[in-house]
N, C-alpha and C positions, 0 to 999 in steps of 0.2 A: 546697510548690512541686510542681507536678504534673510527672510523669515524660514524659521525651519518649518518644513514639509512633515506636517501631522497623520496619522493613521487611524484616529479614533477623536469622536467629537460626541461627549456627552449629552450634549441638545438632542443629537439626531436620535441617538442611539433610546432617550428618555420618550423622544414624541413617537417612535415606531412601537417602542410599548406600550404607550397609552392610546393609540391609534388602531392595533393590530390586536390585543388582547383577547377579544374576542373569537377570534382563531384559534389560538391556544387552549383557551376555557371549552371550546368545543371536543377541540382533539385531544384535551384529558376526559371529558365526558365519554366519548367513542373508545379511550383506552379500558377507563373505569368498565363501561359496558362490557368490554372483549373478558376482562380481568372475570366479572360476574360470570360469561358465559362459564368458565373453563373450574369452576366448582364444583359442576356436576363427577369429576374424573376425582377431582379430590372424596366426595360422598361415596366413590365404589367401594366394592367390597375389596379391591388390589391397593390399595393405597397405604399398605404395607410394605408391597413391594418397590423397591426404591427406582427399579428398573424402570415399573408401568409409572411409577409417578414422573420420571424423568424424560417419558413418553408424553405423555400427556401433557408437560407443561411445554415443552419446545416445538409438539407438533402442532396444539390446539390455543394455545396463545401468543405463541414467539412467532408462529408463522402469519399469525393473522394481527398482529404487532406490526409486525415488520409489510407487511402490505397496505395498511393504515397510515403505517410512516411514509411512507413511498405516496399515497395520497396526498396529505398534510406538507409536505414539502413545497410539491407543486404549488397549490393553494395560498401557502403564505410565502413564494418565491413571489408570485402574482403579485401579491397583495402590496408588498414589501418595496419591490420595485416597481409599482404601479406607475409612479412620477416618469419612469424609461418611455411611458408608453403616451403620453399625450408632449404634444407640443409647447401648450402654455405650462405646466408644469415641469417639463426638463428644462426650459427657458429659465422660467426663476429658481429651478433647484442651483444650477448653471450658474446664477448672477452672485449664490450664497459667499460670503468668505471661507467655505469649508475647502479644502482639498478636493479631488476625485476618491481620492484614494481612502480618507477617511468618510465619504459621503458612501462606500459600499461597503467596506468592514464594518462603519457603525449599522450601516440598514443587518447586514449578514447577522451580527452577532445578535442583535435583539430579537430577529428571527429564530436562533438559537437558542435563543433564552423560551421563547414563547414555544419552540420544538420539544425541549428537552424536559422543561418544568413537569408538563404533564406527565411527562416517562416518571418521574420521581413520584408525583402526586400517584399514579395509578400501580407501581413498585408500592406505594406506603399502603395503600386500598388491600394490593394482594398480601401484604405481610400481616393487615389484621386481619385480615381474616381467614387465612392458611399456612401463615407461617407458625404453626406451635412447634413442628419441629424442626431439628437444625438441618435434616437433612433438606425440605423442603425452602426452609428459608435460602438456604445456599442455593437451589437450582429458583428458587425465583428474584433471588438481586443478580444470580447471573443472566438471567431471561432478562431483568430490566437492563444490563452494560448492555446486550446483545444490542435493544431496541435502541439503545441513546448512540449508540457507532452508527447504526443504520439512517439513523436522523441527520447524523452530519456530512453521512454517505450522499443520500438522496438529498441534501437542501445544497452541498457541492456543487452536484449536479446541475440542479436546477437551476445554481447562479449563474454556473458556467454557461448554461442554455440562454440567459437571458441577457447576455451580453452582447449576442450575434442579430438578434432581434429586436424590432419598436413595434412590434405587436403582440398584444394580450391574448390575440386566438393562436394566433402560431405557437407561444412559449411552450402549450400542453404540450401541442402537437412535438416539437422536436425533445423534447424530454420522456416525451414514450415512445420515439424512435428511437434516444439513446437509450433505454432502458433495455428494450427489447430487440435492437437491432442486433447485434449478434446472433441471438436466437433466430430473428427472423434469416437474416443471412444465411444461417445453417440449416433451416428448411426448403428456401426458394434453392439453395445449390443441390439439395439431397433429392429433393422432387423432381427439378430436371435432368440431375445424372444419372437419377436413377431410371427412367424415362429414355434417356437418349444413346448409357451407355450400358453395353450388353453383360450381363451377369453379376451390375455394382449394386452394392449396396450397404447400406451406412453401417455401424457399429451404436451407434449411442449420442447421446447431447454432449458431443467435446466442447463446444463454446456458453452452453449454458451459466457457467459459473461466474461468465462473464453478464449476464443479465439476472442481478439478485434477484428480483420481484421472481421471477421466472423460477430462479433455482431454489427460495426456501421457500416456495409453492408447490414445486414443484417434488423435492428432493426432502429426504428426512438426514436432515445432518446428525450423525450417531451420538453423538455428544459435546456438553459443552467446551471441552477441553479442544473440538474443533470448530465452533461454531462462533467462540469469541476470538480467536485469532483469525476466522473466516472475516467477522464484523470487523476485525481491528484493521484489516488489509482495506476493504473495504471503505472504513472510514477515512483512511492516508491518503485514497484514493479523493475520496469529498475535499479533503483539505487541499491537494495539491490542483485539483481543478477550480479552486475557490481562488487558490490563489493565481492562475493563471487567469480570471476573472476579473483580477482587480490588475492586472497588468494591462490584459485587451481594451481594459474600460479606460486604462489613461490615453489610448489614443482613438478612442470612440466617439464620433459626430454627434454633439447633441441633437442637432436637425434632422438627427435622423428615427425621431421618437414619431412613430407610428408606420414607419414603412416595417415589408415583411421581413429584408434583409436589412440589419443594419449597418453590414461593413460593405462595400460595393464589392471589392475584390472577390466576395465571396458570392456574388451573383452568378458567374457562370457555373460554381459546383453546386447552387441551389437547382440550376436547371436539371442538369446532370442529374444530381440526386435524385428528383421526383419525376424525371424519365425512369429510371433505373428503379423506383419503387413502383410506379405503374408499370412498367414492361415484368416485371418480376413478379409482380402482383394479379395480374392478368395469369403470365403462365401458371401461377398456383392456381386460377380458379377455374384455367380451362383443363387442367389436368385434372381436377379434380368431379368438375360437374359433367366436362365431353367425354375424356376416356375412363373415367370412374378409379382416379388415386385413390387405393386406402388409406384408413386414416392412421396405422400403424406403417410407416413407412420402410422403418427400419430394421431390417431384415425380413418383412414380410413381402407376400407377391402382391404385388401392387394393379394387377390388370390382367389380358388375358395376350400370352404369350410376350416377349418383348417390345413394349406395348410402342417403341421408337420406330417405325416403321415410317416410310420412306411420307408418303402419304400424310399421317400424322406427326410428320415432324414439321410440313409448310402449313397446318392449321396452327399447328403450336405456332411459328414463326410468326406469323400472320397477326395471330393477339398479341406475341409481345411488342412486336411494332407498332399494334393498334395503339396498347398499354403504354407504349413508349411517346406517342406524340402527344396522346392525353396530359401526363404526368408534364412531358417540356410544354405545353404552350396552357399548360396548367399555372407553371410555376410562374412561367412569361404574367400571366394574368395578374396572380397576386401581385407581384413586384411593383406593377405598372398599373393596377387598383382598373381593368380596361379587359373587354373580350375582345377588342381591335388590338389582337397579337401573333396575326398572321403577315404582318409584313415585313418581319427579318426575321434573323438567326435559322432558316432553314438548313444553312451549311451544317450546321455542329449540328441539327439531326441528324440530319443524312450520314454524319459520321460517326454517331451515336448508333443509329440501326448498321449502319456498314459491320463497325464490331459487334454487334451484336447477332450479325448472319453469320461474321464468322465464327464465333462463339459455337453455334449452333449447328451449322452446319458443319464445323472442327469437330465437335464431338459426336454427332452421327455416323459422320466418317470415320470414326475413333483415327483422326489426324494427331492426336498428341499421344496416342499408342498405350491410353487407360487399359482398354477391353485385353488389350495383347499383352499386359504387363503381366509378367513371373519374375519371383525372386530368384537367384542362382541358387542350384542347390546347395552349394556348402554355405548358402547362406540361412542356411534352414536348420534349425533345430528340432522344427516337430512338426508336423500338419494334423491337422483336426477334419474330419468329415463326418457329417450324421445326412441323413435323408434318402431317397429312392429307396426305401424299405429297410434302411436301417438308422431309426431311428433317435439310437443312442447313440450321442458323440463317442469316435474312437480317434485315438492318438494316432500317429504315424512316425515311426522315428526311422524305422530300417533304408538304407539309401535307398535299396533296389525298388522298396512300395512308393519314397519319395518320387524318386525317375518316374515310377509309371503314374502316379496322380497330378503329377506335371503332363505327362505326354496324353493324358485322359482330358484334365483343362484344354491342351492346347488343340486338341484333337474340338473338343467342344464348340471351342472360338472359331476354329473352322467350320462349323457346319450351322452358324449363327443365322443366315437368311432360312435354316430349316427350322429352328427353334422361334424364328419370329414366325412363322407362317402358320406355326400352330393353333387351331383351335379347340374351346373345348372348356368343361367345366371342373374336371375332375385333376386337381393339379398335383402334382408330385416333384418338391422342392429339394434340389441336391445345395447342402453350401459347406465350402472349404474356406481352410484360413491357415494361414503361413504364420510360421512363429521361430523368432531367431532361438540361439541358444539361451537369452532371458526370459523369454515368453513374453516379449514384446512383438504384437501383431504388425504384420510384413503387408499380410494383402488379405481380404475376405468376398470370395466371388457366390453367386446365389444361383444356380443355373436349377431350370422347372423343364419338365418334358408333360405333354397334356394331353387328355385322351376327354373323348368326346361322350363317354359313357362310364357308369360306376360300374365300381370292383365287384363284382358278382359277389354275396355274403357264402364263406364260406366257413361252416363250423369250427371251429377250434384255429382259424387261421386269423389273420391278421388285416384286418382293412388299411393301412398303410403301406403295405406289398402293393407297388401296381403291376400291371403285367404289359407284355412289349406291344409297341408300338409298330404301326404300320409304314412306320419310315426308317428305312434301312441304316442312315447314319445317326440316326438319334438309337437305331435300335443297336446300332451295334458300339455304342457309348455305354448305353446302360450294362452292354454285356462286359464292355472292359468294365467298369465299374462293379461287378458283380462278381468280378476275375479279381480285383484288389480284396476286395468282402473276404473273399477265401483264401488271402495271403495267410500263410504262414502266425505272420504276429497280429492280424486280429482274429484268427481263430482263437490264439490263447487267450485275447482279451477277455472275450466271452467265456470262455472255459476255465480260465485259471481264477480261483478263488481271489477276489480284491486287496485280503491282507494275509499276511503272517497268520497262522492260527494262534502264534506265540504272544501277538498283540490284540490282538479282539478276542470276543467268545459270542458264537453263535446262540441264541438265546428262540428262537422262531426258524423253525424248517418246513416245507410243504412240499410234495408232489400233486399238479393239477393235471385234471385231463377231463377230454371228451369222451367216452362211447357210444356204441350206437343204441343203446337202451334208455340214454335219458338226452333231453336237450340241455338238461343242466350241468355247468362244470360240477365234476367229482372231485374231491382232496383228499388226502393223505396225510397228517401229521408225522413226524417223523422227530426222532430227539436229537439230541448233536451228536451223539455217537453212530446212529443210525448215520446222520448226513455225512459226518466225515468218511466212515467205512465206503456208503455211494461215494462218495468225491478221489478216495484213495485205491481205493481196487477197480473202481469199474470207470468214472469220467476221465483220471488222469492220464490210464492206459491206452483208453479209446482216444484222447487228443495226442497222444504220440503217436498214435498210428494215422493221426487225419480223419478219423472219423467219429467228429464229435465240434462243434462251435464254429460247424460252416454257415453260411447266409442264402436267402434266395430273395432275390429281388422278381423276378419275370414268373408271372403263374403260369408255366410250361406243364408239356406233361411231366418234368422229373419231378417239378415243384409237391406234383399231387402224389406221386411215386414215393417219395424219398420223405418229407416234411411229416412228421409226429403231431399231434397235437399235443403235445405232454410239456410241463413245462415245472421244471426243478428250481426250487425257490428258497433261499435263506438269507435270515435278518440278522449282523453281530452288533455288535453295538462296543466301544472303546473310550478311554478319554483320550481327549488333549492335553497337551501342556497348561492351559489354565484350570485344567481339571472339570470341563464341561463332558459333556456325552455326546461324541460321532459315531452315525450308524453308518454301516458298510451292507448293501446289498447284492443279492445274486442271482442273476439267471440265467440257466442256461434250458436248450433245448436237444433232444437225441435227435439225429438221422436213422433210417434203415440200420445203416452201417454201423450204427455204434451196439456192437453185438454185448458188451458187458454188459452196459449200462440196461439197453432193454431186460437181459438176459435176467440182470436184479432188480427192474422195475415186477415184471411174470411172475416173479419167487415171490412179491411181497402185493400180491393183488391187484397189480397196475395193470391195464388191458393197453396194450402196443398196437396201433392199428394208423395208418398214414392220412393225411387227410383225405386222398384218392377213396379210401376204403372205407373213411368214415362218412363220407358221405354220399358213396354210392357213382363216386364221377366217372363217366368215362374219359380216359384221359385223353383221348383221341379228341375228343369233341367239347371236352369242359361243360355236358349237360346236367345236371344236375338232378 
């Protein structure tokens, strides 16, 4: 009769505590520690406030908790299965009467036990000595569920990593690729597309959440109400890779304790891999140190002009390649414990770099048709654009502004070898974004035009206006672009008050300006009767007639002709539905043309004088 197949063997699971303890006695001491630091936030003078204390315990101990955990994992995954990694040891673990199966849930669980103790020991630390009240007792046994998910998140992990492996220096190593690989993945792809393809650029860390360390480092989860169902996913996540650990491990080669790879089959995706993290790895560093990537990638300009140009795309090419043989005849090395590992497997480079040129050079060619991408218009609920001098994001709902901010992009795209060719210090960042009828973002393009010399300072104007360019299709982009500025529905933007009068109430009004008697801005207080009277007799007449909440992008001579220095200002203030306080602000500025509105700035001691006038320009020559 054949013996039933056991899953848990008390011997093992007795000698890995008594063996390993010391682990654990550590990583409660380093809990304890974190627990002492985070007393000083409890001693403030806020710790009244239920909010700051709710702040303070999940940003200054849960997060440095849970990064600790993520350490301690590793460490006693090592420890725990230490036997994996020698020879004569897995030999006589091997000869035991125990199962596979109960030889790694006994090692796991005792590891578990020496993970999670500590969470409780250093939970009991923070209740005597800050738990007096219930509010704070409540957010700190929630801080300790947080930490004890995250331990069985990360020690998951770590088993699952150390089943593919018979080496003790590799196990870190592929446990902080799985940690962090995603993240990593969404940098190496954001830096080179953003690099190679004309006007992209990222939005934010979509895959972050996928590498915890990274995200409660990174990220303030608002509450615990999300942060233990974040941990609970997260720990389902430890558990189901735990147990795909003790699956892989029943048909795992003992002999194969000390090599790097310890399933063979998985030896050509080990090549592969550390090709693909040195060719990746390279391009982040030559993008970074040769063309000078910023270290804000997203959404910001990253270099000067499109920095993909024909030129620096075969240096770029050239290091990933380099980056690329490194990484394969790296891997070759370890596997085969030998630097004599130049005598095969050249083919699967060569077809390694093959996809990898066309990779590169497909998206300089923008061959997959990224740079040329537009959503269809009735696919569009709204666009957004702020920048080339204006900017404060404005909405876009009207078809006919939609059509022409498409035919403005597409107009853009075309004149791309003129927009790489630019040099220059002084940048001027245009970025649009397409949004369906949800406000689910469609597309977000970043297009710069760059001028070789600063904005002349001009009093009462604005240093983010730049002025046109000596190149006729960039110049005559800005000018459509300048021509939407003036549509119809963002003049009202600017001009029309942001709420109902019926729902806020203005509480702060100002008029500001320049003259030519002081260099100092003048103001004007003004009371809310005052500001509504300006807003209803003189702004709202003057923007029915168009003149009133136009834009200038190009310091021309109308620019200095027309342009006010005066600038009309009120602060409302309303609740919400949970009964907090939102402020609502406003600006607007006059033109010449706007004869009311001047007419009752004169009446009420405001001096009206264009920036041409106020600082003496000629407008012929912009001398100053």
């Amino acid at each position: 009769m054949p013996s039933e197949r056991t899953f848990f063997n008390k011997a093992v699971y007795k000698r890995a505590l008594s063996r390993f303890w010391l682990i654990g006695a550590a990583y409660a001491a380093v809990l304890c520690f974190l627990t002492l630091m985070c007393g000083r936030y409890f001693n403030s003078e806020f710790t009244e406030m239920s909010e700051y204390v709710s702040y303070s315990i999940l940003s200054n101990l849960t997060r440095r908790e849970i990064v600790a955990a993520g350490i301690a994992a590793v460490v006693m995954a090592i420890a725990v299965h230490s036997w994996m990694f020698r020879k004569t040891s897995a030999a006589y673990i091997a000869a035991l009467p125990v199962t596979r199966e109960a030889l790694l849930i006994s090692g796991m669980l005792a590891a578990l036990t020496l993970l999670i103790l500590p969470c409780i020991i250093a939970m009991l630390v923070s209740l005597l000595l800050y738990g007096g009240g219930q509010l704070w007792t409540l957010y700190l046994l929630c801080s300790a569920a947080a930490v004890v998910l995250m331990n069985i998140a990360f020690f998951g992990l770590a088993s699952f990593c150390t089943v593919f492996t018979g080496n003790a220096a590799v196990l870190p190593a592929l446990y902080v690729i799985a940690l962090y690989g995603f993240v990593g993945i969404e940098v190496v792809i954001r830096y080179i597309a953003e690099f190679l393809l004309f006007g992209v650029r990222g939005t934010g860390w979509e895959l972050a959440v996928l590498s915890p360390v990274y995200y409660f480092s990174n990220n303030y989860v608002g509450s615990y109400s999300h942060a233990i169902p974040l941990t609970a996913i997260y720990a389902a996540a430890g558990v189901i890779l735990a147990g795909l650990a003790v699956i892989f491990f029943r048909h795992r080669r003992m002999e194969a304790a000390g090599e790097t790879v310890a399933v063979p089959a998985l030896r050509p995706l080990f090549r592969w891999g550390l090709a693909a993290v040195g060719s990746f790895g390279m391009a982040v560093l030559t993008l970074k140190t040769v063309f000078g990537a910023g270290s804000n990638i997203f959404g910001s300009y990253i270099g000067e002009g499109s920095v993909g140009t024909p030129a620096k795309v075969a240096i770029l090419l050239l290091a990933m390649i380099f980056g690329a043989a490194v990484g394969w005849f790296g891997a070759e090395a370890l596997m085969r414990k030998t630097l004599r590992v130049f005598d095969r497997h050249w083919k699967g480079l060569g077809v390694f770099c093959a996809l990898l040129c066309a990779l590169v050079i497909g998206g300089e060619l923008d061959m997959f048709g990224v740079e040329r991408y537009q959503p269809k218009a009735d696919e569009i609920g709204y666009a957004e654009v702020y920048g080339w001098g204006e900017y404060t994001p404005k909405r876009i709902m009207q078809p006919e502004n939609i059509e022409a901010l498409l035919s403005l992009q597409k107009d853009i795209v075309a004149n791309k070898k003129a927009y790489e060719s630019q040099r220059g210090f002084n940048t001027f960042p245009l970025t649009i974004e397409y949004y369906d009828t949800n406000g689910k973002l469609l597309a977000r393009r970043v297009y710069a035009y760059i001028v070789n010399e600063y904005v002349p300072y001009v009093t009462g104007g604005d240093e983010t206006v730049g002025f046109i360019t000596g190149n006729d299709c960039i110049s005559r982009n800005i000018r459509q672009y300048e021509e939407l500025l003036n549509s119809r529905e963002l003049m009202e933007q600017r001009a029309i008050f942001p709420r109902d009068r019926s729902q806020t109430a203005v509480f702060y009004a100002t008029i500001q300006w320049f003259d030519s008697d002081s260099p100092v801005q003048q103001s004007l207080t003004l009371t809310a009767e005052e500001f509504w009277e300006l807003y209803d007799t003189c702004i709202v007449p003057d923007l029915r007639d168009g003149n009133i909440g136009g834009a200038k992008v190009i310091r021309d001579e109308e620019f200095y002709q027309t342009i006010e220095p005066v600038y009309i200002n009120a602060t409302a203030v309303r609740t919400d539905s949970s009964g907090g306080f939102v402020y609502d602000y406003y600006t607007v500025r006059p033109i010449t043309s706007s004869a009311r509105t001047n007419a009752w700035l004169r009446s009420h001691g405001v001096p009206v004088e264009t920036i041409g006038e106020l600082n003496n320009v000629e407008v012929n020559g912009f001398a100053g």
